[in-house]
TORKEFI-164988 format. One record per residue (C-alpha): y, x, z; residue number from 1. Coordinates in nm, 4 decimals. Each point is the difference from the previous one (the first is absolute). Example, Ala and Ser with C-alpha at 12.3 -4.5 7.8 and 13.67 -1.06 7.14 Angstrom:
BEGIN
         py         px         pz   pos
    -0.4500     1.2300     0.7800     1
     0.3440     0.1370    -0.0660     2
//
This chain:
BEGIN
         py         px         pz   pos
    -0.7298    -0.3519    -3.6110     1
    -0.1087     0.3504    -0.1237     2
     0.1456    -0.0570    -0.3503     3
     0.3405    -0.1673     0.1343     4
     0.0088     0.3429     0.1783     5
    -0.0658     0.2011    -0.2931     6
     0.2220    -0.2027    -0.2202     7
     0.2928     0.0280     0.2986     8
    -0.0588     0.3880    -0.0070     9
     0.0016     0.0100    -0.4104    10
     0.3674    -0.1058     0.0028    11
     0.0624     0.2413     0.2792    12
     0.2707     0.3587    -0.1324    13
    -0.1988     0.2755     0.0924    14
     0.2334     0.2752    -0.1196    15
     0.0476     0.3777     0.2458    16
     0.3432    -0.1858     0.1204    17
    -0.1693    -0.2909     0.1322    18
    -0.2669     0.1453     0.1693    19
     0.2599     0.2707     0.1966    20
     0.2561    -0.2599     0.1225    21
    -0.1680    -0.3316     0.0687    22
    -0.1485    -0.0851     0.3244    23
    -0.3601    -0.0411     0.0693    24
    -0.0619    -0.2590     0.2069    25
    -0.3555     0.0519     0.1146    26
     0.0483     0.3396     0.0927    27
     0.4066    -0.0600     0.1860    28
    -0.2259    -0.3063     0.2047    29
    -0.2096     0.2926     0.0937    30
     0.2423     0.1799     0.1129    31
     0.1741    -0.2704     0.1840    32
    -0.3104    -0.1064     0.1715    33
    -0.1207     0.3340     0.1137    34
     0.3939     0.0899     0.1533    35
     0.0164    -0.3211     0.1387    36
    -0.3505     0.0256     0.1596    37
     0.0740     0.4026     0.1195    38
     0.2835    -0.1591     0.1982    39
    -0.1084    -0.3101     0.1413    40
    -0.3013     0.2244     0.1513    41
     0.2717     0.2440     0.1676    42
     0.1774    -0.2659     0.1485    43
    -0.3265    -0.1451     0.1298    44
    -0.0895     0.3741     0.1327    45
     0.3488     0.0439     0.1632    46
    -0.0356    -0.3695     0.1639    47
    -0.3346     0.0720     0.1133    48
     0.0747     0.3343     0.1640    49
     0.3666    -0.1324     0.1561    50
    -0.2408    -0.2947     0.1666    51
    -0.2579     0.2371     0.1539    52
     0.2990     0.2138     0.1370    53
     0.1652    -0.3100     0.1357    54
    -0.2727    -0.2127     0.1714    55
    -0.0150     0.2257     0.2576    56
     0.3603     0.0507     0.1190    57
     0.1435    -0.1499     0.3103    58
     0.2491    -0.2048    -0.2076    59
    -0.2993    -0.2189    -0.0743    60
    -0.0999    -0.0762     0.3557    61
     0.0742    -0.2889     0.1837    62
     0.1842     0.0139     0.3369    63
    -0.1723     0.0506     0.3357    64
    -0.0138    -0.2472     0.1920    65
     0.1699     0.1081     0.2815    66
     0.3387    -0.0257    -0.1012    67
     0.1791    -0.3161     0.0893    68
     0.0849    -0.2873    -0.2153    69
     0.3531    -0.0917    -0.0147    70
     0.0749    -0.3544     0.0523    71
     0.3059    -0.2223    -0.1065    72
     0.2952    -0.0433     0.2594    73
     0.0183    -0.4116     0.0566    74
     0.3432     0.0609     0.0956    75
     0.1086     0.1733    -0.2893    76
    -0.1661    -0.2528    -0.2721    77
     0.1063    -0.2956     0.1368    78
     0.3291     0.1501    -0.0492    79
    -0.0555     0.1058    -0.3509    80
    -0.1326    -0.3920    -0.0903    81
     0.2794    -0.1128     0.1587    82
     0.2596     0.2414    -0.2014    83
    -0.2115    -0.1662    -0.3262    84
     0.0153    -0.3385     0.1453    85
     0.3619     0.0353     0.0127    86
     0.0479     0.1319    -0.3457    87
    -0.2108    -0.2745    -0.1963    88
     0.1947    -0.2871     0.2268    89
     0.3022     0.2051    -0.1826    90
    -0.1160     0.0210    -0.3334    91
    -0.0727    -0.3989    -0.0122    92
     0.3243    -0.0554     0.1274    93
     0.1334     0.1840    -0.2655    94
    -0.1982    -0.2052    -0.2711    95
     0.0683    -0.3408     0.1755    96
     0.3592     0.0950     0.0506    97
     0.2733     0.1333    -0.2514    98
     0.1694     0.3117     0.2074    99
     0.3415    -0.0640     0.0799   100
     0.2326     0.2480    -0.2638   101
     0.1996     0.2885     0.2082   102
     0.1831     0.0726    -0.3516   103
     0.3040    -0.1632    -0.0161   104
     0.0193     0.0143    -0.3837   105
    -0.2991    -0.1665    -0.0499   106
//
């Protein structure tokens, strides 16, 4: 493997121009890794901190338990199912059933 690598770096231009404008891709990885790790430990700082100043807010809290629970009026949802009753015996009329045209010039 050692002489494939030699031979590979033989063929290689090593002139001023190429060493100036061409990348190099151990050291930009580098680079990439190290920015990449900078801000991935901010964000995990900044999440961190934001958690220990939330946990301890009210907003977090559950209710006491002395306020009342708020129950369903019967009256008012049997009228609702009925309202929806109504509207599905509607809607398979209307699939059973061709509505009658109101358009004369159809």
């Amino acid at each position: 493997m050692d002489a494939f690598l030699k031979k590979l770096k033989s063929f290689s231009f090593k002139g001023s121009v190429y060493k100036k404008y061409t990348s190099h891709p151990d050291r930009d990885w580098l680079i990439m890794f190290y920015t990449f790790s900078v801000i991935n430990l901010l964000i995990a700082g900044l999440l961190f901190f934001e958690y220990q100043k939330t946990k301890d807010l009210a907003a977090t809290e559950t209710s006491s338990p002395s306020q009342e629970i708020q129950s369903v009026d019967k009256n008012s949802l049997v009228k609702t199912l009925e309202v929806y009753r109504e509207k599905k015996n509607r809607f398979e009329s209307l699939l059973e059933e061709r509505p009658e045209s109101r358009n004369p010039a159809i």
